[in-house]
C-alpha positions as CSV (number, residue, x, y, z in Angstrom):
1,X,-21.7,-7.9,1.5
2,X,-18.5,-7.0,-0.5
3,X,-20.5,-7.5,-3.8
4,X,-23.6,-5.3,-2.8
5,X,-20.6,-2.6,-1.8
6,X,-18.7,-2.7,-5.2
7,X,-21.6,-2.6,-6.9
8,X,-22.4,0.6,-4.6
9,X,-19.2,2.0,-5.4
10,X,-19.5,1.2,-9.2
11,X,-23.1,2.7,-9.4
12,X,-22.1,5.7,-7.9
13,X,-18.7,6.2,-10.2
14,X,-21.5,5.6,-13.4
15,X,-23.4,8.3,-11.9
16,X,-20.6,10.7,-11.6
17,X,-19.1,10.2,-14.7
18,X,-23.1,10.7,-16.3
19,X,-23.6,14.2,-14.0
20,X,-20.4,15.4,-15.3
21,X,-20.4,14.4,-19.1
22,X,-23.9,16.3,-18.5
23,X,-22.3,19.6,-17.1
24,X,-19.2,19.3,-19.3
25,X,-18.6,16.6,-22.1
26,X,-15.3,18.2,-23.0
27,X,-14.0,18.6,-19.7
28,X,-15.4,14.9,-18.8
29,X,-13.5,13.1,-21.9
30,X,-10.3,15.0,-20.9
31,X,-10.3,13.6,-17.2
32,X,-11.4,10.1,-18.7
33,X,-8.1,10.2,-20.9
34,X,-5.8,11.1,-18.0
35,X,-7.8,8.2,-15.7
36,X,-7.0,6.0,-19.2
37,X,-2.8,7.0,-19.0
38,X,-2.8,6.5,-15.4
39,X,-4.5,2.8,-15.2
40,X,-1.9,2.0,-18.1
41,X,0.7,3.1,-16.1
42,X,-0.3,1.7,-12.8
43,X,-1.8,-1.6,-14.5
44,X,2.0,-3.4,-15.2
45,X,2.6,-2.5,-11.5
46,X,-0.9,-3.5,-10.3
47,X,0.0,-7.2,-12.2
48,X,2.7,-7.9,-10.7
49,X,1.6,-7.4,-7.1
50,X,-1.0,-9.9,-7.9
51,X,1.3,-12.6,-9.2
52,X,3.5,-11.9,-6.1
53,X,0.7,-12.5,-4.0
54,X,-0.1,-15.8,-6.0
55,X,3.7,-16.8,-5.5
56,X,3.3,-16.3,-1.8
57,X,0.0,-17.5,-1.2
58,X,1.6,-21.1,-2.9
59,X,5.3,-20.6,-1.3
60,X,4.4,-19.0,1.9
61,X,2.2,-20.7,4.5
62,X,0.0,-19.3,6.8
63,X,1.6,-20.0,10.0
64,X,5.3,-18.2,8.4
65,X,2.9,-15.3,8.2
66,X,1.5,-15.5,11.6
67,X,4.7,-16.0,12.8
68,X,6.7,-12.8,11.3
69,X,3.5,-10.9,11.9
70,X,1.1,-12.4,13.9
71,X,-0.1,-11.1,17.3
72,X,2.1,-13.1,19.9
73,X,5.0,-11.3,18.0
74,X,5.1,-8.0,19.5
75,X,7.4,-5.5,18.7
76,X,9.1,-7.9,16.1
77,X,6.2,-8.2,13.9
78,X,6.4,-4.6,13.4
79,X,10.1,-4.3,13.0
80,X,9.6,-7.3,10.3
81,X,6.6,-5.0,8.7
82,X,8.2,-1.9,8.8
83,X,11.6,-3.6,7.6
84,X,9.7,-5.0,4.2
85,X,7.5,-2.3,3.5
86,X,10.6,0.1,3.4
87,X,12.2,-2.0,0.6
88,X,9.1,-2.4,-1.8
89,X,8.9,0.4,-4.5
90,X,5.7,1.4,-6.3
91,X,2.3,3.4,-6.3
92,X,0.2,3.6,-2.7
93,X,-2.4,1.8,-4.7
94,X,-0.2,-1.2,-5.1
95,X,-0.1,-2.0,-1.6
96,X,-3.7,-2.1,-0.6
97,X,-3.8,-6.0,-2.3
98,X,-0.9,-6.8,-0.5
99,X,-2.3,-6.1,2.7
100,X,-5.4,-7.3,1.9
101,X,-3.7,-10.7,2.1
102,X,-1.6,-10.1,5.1
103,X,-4.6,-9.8,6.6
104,X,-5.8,-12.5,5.1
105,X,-3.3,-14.2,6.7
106,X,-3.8,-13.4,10.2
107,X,-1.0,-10.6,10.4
108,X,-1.9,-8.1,13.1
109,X,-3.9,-4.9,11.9
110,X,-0.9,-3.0,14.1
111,X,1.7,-5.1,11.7
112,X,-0.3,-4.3,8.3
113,X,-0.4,-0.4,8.9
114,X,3.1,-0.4,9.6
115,X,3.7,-2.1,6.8
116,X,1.5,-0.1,4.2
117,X,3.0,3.1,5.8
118,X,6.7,2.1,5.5
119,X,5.9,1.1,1.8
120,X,4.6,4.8,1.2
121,X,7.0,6.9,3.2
122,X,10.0,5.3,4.0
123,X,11.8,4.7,0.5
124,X,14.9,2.7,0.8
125,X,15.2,2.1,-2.5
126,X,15.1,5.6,-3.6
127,X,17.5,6.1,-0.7
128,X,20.7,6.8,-2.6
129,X,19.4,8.8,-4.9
130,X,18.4,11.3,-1.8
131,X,21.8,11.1,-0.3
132,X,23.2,12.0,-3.6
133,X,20.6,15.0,-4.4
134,X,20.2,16.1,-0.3
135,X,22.9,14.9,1.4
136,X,23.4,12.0,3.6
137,X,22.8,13.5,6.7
138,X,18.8,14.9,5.4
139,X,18.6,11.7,3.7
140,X,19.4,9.6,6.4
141,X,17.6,11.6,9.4
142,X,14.2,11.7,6.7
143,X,14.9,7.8,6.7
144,X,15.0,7.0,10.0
145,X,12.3,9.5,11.1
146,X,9.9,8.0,8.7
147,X,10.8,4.1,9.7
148,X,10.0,5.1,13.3
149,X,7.0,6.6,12.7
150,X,5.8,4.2,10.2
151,X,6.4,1.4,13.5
152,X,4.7,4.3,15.7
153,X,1.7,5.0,13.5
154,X,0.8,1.4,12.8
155,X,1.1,1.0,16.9
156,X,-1.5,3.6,16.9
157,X,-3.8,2.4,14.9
158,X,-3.3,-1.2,15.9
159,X,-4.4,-0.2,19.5
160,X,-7.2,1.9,17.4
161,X,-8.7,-1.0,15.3
């Protein structure tokens, strides 16, 4: 199944990039070069979340995951999510693999949203720059809103999935 869909997904990229090197060549090489900067940007990023995933899938069990953020965890499981997710740093992009292996993992779908929303809005590392540039009482209200929502949303779409 997964390899038919790639291949689906592929095929139809190969088919996009052929209509529109067909309707503008120029246009078409100029988009390719920006795709080109962005993987090399993203790609250091993108290797490093592999190798952390290879470091946990060795130093991490199973059952530590499906205790932090397993389903008999309730409102903790989220809390944990919410609490990691808010500290990592990086592109969306990044996190997709990591919670490709949470679920992997048995991590609650409610746990992984939270988790992949927390790492996109919540920012904690970029936190004192935002209380320097915005003040700490924006910076701090954006924070907390975010964390909370981040907890609520992936409640939503746990009860959703």
């Amino acid at each position: 199944m997964s390899a038919v869909y790639n291949t689906s997904l592929l095929a139809i990229c190969v088919l996009g990039v052929a209509f529109s090197w067909f309707k503008s060549n120029a246009k078409t090489r100029q988009a390719l070069k920006i795709a080109g900067k962005q993987f090399i940007n993203v790609a250091p990023f993108l290797i490093s979340v592999f190798v952390l995933i290879g470091i946990l899938e060795v130093f991490v069990s199973e059952e530590t995951i499906t205790a932090l953020m397993g389903s008999g965890n309730g409102l903790f499981s989220l809390l944990f999510a919410a609490a990691i997710g808010g500290v990592m740093a990086g592109p969306p992009a990044a996190s997709y693999p990591m919670a490709e292996f949470l679920l992997k993992q048995h991590a609650t779908m409610a746990a992984t949203a939270t988790f992949l929303i927390a790492w996109v809005a919540v920012g904690t590392i970029s936190l004192p720059v935002e209380i320097k540039l915005l003040g700490p009482r924006f910076a701090w209200t954006r924070w907390s809103l975010t964390l909370v929502f981040s907890i609520v949303v992936g409640l939503v779409i746990g009860w959703l999935v």
